[in-house]
C-alpha positions in Angstrom: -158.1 -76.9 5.0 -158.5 -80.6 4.7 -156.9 -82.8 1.8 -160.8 -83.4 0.1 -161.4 -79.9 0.3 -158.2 -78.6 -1.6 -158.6 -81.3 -4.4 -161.7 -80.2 -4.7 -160.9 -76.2 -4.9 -158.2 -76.9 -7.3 -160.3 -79.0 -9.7 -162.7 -75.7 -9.5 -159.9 -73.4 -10.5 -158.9 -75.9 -13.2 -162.5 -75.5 -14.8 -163.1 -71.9 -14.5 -159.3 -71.7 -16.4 -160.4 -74.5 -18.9 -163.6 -72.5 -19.2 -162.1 -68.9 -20.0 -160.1 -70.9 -22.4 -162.7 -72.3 -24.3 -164.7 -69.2 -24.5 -165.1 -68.0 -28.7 -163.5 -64.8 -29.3 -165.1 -61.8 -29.3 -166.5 -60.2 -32.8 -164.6 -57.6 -33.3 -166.9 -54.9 -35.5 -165.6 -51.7 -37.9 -167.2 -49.9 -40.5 -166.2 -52.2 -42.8 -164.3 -50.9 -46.3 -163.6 -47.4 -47.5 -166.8 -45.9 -49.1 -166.9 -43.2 -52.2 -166.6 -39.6 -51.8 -170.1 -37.9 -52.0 -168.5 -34.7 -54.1 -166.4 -35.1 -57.0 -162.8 -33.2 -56.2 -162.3 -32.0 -52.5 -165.2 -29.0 -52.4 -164.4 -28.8 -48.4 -161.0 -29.7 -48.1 -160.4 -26.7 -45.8 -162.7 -27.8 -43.6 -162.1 -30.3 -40.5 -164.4 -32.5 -38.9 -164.1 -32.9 -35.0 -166.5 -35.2 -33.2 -167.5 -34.4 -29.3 -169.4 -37.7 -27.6 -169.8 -38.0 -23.9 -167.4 -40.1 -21.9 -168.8 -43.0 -22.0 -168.7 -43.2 -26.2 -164.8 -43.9 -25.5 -166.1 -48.0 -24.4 -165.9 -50.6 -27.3 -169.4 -51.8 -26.2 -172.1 -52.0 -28.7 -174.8 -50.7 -27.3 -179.1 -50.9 -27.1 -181.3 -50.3 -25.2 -184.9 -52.1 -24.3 -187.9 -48.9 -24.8 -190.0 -51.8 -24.1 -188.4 -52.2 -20.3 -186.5 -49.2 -19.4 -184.8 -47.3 -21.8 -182.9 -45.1 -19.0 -180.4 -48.4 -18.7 -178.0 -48.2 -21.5 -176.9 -52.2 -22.3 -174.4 -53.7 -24.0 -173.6 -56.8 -26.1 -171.6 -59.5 -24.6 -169.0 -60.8 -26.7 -169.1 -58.5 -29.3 -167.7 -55.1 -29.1 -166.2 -52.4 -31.6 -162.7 -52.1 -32.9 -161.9 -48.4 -31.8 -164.7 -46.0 -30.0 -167.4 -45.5 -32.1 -166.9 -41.3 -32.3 -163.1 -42.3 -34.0 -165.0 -45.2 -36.3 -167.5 -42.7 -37.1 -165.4 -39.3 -37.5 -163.2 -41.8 -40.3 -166.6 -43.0 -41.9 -167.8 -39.1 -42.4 -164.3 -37.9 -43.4 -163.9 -40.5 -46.2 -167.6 -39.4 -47.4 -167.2 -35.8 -47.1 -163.3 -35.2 -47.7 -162.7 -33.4 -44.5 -159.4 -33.6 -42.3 -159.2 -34.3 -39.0 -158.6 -31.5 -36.3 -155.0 -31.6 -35.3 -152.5 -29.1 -34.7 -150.7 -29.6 -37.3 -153.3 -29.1 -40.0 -154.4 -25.7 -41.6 -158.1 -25.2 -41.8 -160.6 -22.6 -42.5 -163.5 -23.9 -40.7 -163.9 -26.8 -38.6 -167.6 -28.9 -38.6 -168.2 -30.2 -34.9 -170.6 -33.0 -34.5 -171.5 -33.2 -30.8 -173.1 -36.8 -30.4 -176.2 -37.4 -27.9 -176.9 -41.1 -29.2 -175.3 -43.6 -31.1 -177.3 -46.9 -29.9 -179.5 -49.5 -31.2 -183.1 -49.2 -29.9 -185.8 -52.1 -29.2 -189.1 -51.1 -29.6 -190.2 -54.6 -28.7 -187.8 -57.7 -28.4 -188.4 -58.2 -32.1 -188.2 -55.1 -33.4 -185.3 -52.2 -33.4 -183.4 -49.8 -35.1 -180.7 -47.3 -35.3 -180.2 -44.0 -33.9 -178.3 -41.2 -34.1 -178.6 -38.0 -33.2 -176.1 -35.2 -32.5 -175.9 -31.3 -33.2 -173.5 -30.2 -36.5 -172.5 -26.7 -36.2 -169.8 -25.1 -38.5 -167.0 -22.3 -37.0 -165.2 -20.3 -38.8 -161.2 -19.8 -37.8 -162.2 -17.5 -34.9 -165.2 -20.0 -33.8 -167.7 -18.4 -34.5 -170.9 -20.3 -35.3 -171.6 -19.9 -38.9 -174.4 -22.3 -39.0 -175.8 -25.2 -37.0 -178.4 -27.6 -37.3 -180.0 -30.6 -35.6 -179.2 -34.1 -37.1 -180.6 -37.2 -36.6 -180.6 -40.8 -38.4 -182.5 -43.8 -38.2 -182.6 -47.4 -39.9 -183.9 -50.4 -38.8 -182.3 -53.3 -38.1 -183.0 -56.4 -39.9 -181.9 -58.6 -36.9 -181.9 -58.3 -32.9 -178.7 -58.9 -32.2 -175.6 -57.4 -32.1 -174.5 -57.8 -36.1 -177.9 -56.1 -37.2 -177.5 -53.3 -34.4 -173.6 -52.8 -36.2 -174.9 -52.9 -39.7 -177.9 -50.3 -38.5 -175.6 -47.8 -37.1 -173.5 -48.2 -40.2 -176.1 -47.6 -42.3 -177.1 -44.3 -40.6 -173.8 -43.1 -40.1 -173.7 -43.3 -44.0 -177.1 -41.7 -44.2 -176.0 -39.1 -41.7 -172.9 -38.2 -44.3 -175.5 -37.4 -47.0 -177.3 -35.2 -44.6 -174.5 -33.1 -44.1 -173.2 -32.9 -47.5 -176.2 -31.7 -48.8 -176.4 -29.1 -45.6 -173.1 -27.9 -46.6 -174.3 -27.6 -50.1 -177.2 -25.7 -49.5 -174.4 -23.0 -47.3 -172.0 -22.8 -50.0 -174.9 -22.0 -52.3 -176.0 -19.5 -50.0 -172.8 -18.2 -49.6 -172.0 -18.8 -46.0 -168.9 -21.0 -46.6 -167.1 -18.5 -48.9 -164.7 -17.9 -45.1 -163.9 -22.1 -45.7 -162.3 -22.0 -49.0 -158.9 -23.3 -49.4 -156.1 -20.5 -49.3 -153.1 -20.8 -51.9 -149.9 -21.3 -50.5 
C-alpha cells in the first residue's frame, strides 16, 4: 500500500473512533420507583411469583413492532435499551404490588404463581399510533404443582408517543394494570376458597 493510501485509511479509522466517541449514551430505562402494595398486610406472603419468557425476553432491547408492515419482524429501539431483562423488571414490579417472594431455593412457600409471558412489546397500528401489550398465562400450583387455577391475562395501554420513552412508559403502565388483574384474581380464589393450601404455616 502506497503512502496516500495509508494516510488516507488511517484518517478513516481516526473518524469512525472519533465518531463512536461522540455517540450520546444510551437511555437506560427501569420501572422507575417502588409502587404501593395493592393489599393492606401480606395476604399472599406464602406465595411466590416465577416468571417464564421465551429466550429472547433475556435482551435489553425495547421492543415494537410495525402491524402496519409486518408484524412477524420483532424490532428494536436503537440507543435505548432496558436496565435488566424485562421478565426480572417485571417479576420486581408484580412482587412489590402483590407482596409475593421470589422463587429460590432457599425460600419456603405454599404455592408458587407462574406467569408464562407470550408478549411484552409495543405495537404500531399505524406510524402514529401504538400501544402496549401484554399477554401471558398466570396459573397458581400448589407445593406438589398441581394446577390450582389458571387464567388468561392480557394488558393494553396506549402510548402517548411513538418512540421509545412512550413504548417504556406503556409497558409500565400495563405491567401495573396487569398487578391489579391478578390481585383481584387471587381475591376472587381466596374467597372461593381455593387458596386456603397457600396460607402461611407457623413456625
Amino acid at each position: 500500500m502506497n503512502r496516500p493510501l495509508i494516510i488516507l485509511a488511517a484518517c478513516v479509522l481516526a473518524a469512525c473512533a472519533g465518531g463512536a466517541r461522540n455517540a450520546p449514551p444510551a437511555a437506560v430505562y427501569d420501572f422507575g420507583p417502588p409502587v404501593e402494595r395493592l393489599a393492606e398486610g401480606s395476604p399472599w406472603s406464602s406465595v411466590a411469583l416465577e416468571i417464564r419468557a421465551p429466550y429472547w425476553f433475556d435482551s435489553l432491547g425495547i421492543e415494537y413492532r410495525l402491524l402496519y408492515e409486518n408484524p412477524l419482524k420483532l424490532r428494536s429501539y436503537a440507543g435505548s435499551r432496558w436496565a435488566g431483562a424485562p421478565g426480572l423488571l417485571l417479576s420486581q414490579r408484580l412482587r412489590q404490588q402483590l407482596g409475593l417472594v421470589p422463587v429460590t431455593g432457599q425460600t419456603a412457600v405454599s404455592c408458587v404463581l407462574r406467569l408464562e409471558l407470550h408478549e411484552f412489546s409495543q405495537l404500531f397500528d399505524t406510524p402514529q399510533r401504538s400501544r402496549a401489550m401484554l399477554q401471558g398465562n398466570a396459573t397458581l400450583l400448589d407445593a406438589r404443582h398441581r394446577i390450582v387455577a389458571e387464567r388468561w391475562v392480557a394488558s393494553e395501554q396506549p402510548a402517548a408517543t411513538d418512540d421509545a420513552r412512550g413504548g417504556v412508559t406503556a409497558l409500565v403502565a400495563a405491567s401495573e394494570e396487569l398487578g391489579r388483574q391478578l390481585a383481584t384474581w387471587l381475591n376472587d380464589l381466596e374467597k372461593a376458597g381455593r387458596l386456603r393450601l397457600c396460607r402461611p404455616t407457623a413456625g
